[in-house]
CHARMM-style PDB file with segment names, atoms N, HN, CA, C and O in Angstrom:
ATOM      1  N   UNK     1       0.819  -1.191   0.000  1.00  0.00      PROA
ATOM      2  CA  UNK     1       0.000   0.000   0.000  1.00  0.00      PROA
ATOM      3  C   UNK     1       0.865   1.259   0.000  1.00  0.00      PROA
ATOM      4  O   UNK     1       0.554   2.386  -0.384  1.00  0.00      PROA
ATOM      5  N   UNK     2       1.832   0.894   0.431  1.00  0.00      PROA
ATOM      6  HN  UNK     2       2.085  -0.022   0.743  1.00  0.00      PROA
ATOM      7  CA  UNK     2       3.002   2.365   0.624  1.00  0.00      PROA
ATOM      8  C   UNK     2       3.690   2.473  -0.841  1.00  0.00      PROA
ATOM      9  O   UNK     2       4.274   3.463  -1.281  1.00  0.00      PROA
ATOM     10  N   UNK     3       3.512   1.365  -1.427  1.00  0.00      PROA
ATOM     11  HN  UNK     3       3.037   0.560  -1.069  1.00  0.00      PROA
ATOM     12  CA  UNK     3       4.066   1.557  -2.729  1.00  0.00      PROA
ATOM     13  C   UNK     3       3.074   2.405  -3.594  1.00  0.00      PROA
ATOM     14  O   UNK     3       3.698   3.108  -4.389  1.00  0.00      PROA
ATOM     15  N   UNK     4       2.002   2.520  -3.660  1.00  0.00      PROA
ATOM     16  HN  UNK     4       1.495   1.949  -3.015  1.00  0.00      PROA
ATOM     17  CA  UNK     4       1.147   3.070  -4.003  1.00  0.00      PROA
ATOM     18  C   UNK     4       0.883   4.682  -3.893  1.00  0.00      PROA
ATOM     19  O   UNK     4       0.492   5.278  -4.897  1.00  0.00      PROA
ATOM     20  N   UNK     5       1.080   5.319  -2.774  1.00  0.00      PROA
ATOM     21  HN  UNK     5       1.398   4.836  -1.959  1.00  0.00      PROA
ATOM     22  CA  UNK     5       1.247   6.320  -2.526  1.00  0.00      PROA
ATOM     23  C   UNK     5       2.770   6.921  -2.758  1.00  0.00      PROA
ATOM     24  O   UNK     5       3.031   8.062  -3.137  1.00  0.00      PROA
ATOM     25  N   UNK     6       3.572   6.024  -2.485  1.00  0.00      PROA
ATOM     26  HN  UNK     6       3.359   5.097  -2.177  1.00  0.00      PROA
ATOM     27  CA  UNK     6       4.808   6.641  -3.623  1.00  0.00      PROA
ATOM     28  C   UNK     6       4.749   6.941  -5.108  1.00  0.00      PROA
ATOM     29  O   UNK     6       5.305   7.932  -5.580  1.00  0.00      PROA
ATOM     30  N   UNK     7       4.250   6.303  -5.642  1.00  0.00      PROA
ATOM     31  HN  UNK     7       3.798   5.497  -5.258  1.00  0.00      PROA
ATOM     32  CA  UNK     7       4.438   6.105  -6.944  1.00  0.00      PROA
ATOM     33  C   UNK     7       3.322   7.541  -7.721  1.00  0.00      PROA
ATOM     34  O   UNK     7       3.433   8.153  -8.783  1.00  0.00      PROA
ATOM     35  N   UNK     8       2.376   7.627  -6.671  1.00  0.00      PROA
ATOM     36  HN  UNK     8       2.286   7.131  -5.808  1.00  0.00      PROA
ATOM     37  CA  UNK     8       1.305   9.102  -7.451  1.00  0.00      PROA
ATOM     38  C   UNK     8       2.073  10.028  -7.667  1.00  0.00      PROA
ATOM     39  O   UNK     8       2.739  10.637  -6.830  1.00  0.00      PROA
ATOM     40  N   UNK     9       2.043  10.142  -8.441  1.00  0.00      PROA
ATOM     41  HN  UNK     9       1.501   9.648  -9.121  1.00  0.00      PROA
ATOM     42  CA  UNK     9       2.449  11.782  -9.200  1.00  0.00      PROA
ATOM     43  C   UNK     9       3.905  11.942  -9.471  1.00  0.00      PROA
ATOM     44  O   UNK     9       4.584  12.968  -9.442  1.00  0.00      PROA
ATOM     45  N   UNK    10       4.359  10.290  -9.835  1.00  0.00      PROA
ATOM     46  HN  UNK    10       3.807   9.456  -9.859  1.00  0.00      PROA
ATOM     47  CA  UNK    10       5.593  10.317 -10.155  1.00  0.00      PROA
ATOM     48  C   UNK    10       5.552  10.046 -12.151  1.00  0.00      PROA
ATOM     49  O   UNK    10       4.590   9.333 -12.435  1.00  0.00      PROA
ATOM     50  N   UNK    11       6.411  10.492 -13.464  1.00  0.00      PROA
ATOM     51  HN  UNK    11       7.193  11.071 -13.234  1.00  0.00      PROA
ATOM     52  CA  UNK    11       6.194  10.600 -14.381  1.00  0.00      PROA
ATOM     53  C   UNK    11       7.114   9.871 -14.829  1.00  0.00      PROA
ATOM     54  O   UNK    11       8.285  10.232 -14.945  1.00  0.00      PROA
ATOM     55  N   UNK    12       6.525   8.431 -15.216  1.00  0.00      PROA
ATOM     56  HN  UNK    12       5.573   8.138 -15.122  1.00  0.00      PROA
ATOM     57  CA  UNK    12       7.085   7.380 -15.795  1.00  0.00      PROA
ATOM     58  C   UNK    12       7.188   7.243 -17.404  1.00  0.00      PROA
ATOM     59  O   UNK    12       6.216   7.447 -18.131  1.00  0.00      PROA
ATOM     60  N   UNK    13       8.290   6.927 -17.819  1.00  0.00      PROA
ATOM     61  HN  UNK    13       9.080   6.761 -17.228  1.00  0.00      PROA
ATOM     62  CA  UNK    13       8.350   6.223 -19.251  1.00  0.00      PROA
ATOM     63  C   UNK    13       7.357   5.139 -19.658  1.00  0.00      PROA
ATOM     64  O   UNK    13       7.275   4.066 -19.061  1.00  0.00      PROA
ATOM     65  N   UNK    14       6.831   5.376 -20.394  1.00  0.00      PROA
ATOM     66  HN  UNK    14       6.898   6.247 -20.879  1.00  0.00      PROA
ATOM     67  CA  UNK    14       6.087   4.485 -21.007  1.00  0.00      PROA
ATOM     68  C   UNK    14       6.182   3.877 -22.214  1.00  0.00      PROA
ATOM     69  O   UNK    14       5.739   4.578 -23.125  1.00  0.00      PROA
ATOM     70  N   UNK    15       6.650   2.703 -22.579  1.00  0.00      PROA
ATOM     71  HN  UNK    15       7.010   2.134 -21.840  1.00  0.00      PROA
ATOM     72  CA  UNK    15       6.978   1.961 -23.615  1.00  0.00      PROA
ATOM     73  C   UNK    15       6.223   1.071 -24.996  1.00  0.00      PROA
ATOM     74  O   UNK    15       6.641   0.644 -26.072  1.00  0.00      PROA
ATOM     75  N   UNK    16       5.139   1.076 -24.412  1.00  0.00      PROA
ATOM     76  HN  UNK    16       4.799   1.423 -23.537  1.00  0.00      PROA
ATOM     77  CA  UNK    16       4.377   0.127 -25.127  1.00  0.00      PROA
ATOM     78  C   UNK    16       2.495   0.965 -25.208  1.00  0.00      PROA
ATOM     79  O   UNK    16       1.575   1.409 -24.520  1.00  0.00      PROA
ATOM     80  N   UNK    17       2.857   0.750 -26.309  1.00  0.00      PROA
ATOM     81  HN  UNK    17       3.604   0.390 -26.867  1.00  0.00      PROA
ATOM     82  CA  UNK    17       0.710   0.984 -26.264  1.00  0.00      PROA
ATOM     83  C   UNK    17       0.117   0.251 -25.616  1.00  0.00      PROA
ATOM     84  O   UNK    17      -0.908   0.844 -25.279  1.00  0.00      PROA
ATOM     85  N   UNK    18       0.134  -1.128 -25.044  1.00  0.00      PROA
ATOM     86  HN  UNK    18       0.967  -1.610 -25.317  1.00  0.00      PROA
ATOM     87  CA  UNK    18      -0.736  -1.278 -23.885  1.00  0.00      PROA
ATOM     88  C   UNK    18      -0.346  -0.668 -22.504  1.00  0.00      PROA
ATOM     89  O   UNK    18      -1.073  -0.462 -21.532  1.00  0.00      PROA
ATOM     90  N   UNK    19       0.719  -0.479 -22.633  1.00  0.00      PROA
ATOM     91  HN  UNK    19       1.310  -0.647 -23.422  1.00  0.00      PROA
ATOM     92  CA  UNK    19       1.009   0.243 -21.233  1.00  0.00      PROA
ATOM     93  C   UNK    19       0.286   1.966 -20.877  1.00  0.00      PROA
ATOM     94  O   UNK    19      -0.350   2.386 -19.910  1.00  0.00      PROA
ATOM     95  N   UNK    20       0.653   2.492 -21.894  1.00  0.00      PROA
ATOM     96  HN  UNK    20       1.170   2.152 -22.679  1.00  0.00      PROA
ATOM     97  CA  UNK    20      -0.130   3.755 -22.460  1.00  0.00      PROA
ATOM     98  C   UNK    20      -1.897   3.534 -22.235  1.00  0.00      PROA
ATOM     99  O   UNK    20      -2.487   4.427 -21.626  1.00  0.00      PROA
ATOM    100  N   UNK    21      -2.588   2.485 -22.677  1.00  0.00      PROA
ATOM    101  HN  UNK    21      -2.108   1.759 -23.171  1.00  0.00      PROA
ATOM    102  CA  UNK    21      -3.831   2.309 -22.571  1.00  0.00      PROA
ATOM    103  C   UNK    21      -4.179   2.151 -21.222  1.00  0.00      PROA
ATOM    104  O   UNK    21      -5.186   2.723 -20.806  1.00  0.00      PROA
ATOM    105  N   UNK    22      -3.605   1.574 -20.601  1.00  0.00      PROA
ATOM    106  HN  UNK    22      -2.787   1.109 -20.939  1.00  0.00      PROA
ATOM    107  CA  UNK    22      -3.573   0.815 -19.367  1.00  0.00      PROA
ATOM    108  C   UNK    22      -3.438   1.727 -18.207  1.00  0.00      PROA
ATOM    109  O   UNK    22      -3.789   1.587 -17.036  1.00  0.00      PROA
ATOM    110  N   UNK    23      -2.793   2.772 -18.875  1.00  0.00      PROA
ATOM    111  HN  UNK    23      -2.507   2.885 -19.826  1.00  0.00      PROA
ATOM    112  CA  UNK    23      -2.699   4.202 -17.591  1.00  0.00      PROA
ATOM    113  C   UNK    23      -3.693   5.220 -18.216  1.00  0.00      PROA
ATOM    114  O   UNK    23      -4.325   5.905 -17.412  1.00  0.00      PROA
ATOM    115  N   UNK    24      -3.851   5.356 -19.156  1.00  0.00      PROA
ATOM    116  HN  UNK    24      -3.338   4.800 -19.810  1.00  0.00      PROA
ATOM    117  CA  UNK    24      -5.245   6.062 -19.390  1.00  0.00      PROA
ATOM    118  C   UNK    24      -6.494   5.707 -18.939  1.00  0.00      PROA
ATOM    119  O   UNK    24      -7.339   6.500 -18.524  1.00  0.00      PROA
ATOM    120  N   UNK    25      -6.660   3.977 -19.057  1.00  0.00      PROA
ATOM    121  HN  UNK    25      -5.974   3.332 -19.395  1.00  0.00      PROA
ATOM    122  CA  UNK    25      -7.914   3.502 -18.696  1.00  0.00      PROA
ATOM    123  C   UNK    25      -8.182   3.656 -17.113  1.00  0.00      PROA
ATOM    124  O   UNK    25      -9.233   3.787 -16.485  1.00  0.00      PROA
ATOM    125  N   UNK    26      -6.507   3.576 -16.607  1.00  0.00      PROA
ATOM    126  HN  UNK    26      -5.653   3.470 -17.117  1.00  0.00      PROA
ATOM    127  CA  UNK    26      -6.903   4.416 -15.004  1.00  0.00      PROA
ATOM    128  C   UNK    26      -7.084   5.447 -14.763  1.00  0.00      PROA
ATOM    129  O   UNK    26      -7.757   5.720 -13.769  1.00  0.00      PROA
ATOM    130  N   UNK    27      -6.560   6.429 -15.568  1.00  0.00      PROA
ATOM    131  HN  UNK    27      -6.013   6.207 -16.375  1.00  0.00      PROA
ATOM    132  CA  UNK    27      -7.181   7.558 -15.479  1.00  0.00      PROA
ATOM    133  C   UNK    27      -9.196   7.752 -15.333  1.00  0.00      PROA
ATOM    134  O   UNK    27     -10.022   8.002 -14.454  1.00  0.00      PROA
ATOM    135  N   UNK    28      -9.170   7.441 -16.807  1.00  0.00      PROA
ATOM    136  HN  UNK    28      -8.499   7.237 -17.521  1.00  0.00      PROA
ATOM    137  CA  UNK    28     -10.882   7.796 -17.282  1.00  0.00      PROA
ATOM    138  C   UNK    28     -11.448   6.959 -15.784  1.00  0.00      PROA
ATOM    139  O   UNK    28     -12.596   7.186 -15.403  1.00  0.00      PROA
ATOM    140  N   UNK    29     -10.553   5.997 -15.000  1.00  0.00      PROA
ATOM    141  HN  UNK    29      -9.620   5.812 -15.310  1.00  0.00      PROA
ATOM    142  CA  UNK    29     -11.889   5.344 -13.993  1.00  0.00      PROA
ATOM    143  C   UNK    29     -11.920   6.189 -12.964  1.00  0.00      PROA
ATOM    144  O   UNK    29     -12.827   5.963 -12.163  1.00  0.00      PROA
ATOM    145  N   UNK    30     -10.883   7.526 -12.614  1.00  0.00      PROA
ATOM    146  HN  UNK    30     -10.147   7.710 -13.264  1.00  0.00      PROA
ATOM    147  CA  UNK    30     -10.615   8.234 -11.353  1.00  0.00      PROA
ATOM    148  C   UNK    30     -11.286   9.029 -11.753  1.00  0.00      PROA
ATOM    149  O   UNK    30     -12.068   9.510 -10.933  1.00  0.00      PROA
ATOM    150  N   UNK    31     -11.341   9.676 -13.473  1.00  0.00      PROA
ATOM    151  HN  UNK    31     -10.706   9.285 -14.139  1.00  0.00      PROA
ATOM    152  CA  UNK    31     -12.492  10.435 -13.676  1.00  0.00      PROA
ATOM    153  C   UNK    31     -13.961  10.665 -13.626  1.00  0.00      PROA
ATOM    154  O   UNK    31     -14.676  11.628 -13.350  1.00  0.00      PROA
ATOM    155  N   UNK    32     -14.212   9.033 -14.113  1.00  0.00      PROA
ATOM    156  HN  UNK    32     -13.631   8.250 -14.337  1.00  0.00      PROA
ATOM    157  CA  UNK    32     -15.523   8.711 -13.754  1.00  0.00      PROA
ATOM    158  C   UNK    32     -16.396   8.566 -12.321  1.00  0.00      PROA
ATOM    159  O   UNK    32     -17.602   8.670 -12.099  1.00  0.00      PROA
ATOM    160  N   UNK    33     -15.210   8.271 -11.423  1.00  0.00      PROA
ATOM    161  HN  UNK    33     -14.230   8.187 -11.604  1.00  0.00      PROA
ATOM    162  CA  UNK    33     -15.660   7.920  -9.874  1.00  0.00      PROA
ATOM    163  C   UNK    33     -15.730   9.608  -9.283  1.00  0.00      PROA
ATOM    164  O   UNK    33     -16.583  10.020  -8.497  1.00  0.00      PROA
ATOM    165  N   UNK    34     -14.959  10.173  -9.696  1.00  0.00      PROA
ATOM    166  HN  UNK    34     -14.266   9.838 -10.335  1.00  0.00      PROA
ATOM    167  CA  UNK    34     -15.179  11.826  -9.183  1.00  0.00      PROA
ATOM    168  C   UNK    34     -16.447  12.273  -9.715  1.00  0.00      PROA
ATOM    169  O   UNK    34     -17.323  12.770  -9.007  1.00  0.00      PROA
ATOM    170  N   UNK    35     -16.574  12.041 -11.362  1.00  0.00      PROA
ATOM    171  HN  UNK    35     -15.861  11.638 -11.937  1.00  0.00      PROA
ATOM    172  CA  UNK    35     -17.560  12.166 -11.602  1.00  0.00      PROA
ATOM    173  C   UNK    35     -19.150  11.824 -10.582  1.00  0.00      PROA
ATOM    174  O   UNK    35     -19.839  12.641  -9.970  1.00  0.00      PROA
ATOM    175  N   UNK    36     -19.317  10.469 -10.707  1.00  0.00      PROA
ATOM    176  HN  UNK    36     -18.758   9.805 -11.204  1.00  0.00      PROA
ATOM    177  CA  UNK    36     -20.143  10.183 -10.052  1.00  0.00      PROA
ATOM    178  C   UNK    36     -20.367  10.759  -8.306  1.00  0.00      PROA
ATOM    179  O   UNK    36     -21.275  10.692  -7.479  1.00  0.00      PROA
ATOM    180  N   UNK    37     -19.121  11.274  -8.347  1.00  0.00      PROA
ATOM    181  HN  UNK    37     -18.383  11.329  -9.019  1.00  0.00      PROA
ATOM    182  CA  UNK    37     -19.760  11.619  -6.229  1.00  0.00      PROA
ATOM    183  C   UNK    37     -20.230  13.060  -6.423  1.00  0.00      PROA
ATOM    184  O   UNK    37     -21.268  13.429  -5.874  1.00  0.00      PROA
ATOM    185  N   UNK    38     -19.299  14.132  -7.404  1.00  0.00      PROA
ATOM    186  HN  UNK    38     -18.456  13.832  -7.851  1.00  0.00      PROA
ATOM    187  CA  UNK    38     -19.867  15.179  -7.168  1.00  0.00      PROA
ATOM    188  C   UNK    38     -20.942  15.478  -7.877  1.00  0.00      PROA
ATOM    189  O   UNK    38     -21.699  16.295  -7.353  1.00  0.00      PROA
ATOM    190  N   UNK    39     -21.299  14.964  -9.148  1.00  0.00      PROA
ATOM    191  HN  UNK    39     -20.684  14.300  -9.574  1.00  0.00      PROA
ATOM    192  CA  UNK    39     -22.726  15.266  -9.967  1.00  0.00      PROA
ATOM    193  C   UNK    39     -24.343  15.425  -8.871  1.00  0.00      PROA
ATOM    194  O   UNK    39     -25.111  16.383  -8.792  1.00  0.00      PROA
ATOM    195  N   UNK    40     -24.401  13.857  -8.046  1.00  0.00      PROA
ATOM    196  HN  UNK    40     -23.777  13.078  -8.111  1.00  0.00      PROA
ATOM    197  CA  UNK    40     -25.363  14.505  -7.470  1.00  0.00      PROA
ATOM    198  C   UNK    40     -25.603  15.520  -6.336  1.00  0.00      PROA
ATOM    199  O   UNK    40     -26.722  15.871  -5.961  1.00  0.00      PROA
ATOM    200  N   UNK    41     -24.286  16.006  -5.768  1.00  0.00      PROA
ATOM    201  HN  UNK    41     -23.377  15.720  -6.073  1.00  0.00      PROA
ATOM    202  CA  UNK    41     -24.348  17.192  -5.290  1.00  0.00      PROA
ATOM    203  C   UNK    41     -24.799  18.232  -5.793  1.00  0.00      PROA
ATOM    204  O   UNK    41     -25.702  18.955  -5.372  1.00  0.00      PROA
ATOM    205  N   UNK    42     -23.934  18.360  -7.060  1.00  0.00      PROA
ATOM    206  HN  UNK    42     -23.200  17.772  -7.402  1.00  0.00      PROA
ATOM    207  CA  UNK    42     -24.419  19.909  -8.048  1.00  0.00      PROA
ATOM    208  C   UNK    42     -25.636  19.822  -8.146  1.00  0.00      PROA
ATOM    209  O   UNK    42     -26.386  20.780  -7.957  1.00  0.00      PROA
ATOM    210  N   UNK    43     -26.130  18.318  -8.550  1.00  0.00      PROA
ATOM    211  HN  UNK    43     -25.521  17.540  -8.703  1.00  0.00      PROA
ATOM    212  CA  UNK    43     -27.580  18.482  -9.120  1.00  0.00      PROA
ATOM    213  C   UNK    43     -28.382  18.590  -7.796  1.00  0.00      PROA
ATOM    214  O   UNK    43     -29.515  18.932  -8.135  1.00  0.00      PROA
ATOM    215  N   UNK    44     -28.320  18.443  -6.281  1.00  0.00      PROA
ATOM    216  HN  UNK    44     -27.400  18.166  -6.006  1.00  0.00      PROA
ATOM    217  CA  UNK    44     -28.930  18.850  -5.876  1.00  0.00      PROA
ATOM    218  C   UNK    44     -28.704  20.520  -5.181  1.00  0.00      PROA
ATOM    219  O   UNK    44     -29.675  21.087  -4.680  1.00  0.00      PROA
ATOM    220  N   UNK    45     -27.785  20.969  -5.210  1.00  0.00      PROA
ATOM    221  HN  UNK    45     -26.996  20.508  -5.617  1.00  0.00      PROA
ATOM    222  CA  UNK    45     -27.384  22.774  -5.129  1.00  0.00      PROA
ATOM    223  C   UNK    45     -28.152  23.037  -6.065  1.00  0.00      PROA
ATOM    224  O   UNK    45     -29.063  23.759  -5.659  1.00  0.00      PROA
ATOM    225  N   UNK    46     -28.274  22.673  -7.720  1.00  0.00      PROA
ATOM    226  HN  UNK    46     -27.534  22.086  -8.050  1.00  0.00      PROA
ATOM    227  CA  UNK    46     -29.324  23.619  -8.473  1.00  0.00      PROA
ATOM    228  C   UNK    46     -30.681  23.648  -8.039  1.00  0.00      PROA
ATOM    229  O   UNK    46     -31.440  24.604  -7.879  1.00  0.00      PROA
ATOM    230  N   UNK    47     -30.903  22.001  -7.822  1.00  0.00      PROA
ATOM    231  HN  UNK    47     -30.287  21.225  -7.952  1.00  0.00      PROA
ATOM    232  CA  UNK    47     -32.829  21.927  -8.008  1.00  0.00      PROA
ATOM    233  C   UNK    47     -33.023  21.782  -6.506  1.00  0.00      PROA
ATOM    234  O   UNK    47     -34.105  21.272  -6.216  1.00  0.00      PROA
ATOM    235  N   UNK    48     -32.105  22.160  -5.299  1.00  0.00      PROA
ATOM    236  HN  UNK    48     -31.225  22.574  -5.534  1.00  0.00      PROA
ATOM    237  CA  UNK    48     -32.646  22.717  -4.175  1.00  0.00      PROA
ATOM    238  C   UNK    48     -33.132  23.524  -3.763  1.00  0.00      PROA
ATOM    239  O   UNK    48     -33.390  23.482  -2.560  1.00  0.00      PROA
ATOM    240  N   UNK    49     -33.593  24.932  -4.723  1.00  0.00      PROA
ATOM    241  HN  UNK    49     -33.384  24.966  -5.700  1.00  0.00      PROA
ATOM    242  CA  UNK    49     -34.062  26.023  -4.049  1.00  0.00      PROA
ATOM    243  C   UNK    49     -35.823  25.735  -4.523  1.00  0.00      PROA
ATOM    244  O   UNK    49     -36.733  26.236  -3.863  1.00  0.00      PROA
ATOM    245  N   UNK    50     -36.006  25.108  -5.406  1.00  0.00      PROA
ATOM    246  HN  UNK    50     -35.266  24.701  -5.942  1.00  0.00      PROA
ATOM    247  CA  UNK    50     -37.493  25.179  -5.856  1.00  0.00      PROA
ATOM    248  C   UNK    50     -38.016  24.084  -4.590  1.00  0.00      PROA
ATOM    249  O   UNK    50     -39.222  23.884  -4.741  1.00  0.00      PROA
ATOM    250  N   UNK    51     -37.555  23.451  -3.595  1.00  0.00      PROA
ATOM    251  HN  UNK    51     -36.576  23.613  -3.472  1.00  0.00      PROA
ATOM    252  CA  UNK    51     -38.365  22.736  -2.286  1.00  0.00      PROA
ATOM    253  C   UNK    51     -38.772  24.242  -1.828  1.00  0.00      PROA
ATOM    254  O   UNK    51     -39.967  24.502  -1.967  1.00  0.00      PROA
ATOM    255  N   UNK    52     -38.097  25.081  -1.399  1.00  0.00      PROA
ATOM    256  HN  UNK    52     -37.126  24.870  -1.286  1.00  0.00      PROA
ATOM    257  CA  UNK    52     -38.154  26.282  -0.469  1.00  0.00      PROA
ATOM    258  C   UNK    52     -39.359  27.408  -0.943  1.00  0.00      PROA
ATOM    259  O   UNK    52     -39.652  28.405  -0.283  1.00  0.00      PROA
ATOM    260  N   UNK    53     -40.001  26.999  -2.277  1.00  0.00      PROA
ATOM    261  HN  UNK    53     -39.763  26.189  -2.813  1.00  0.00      PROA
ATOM    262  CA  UNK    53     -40.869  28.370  -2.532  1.00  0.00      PROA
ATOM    263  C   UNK    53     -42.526  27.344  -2.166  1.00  0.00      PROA
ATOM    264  OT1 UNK    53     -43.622  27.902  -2.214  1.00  0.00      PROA
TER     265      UNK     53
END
């Protein structure tokens, strides 16, 4: 697990197109999971004020 937290935000060579895919496809999943926690927040900050009238 400590290897893990070393290794963030360190900028590795990358050699191979699956290797390249393979760190993108982790990317798009950190994107997607952020995605998903803050969307229904926003969406409820917008369509929270119409409970109040």
């Amino acid at each position: 697990m400590i290897e893990f937290f070393t290794t963030i935000g360190t900028v590795d060579q990358i050699y191979t197109v699956v290797d390249y895919y393979t760190y993108i496809k982790g990317l798009e999943y950190l994107i997607c999971v952020g995605f998903f926690c803050v969307f229904p927040m926003f969406y409820r900050y917008i369509h929270g004020g119409d409970e109040k009238k």
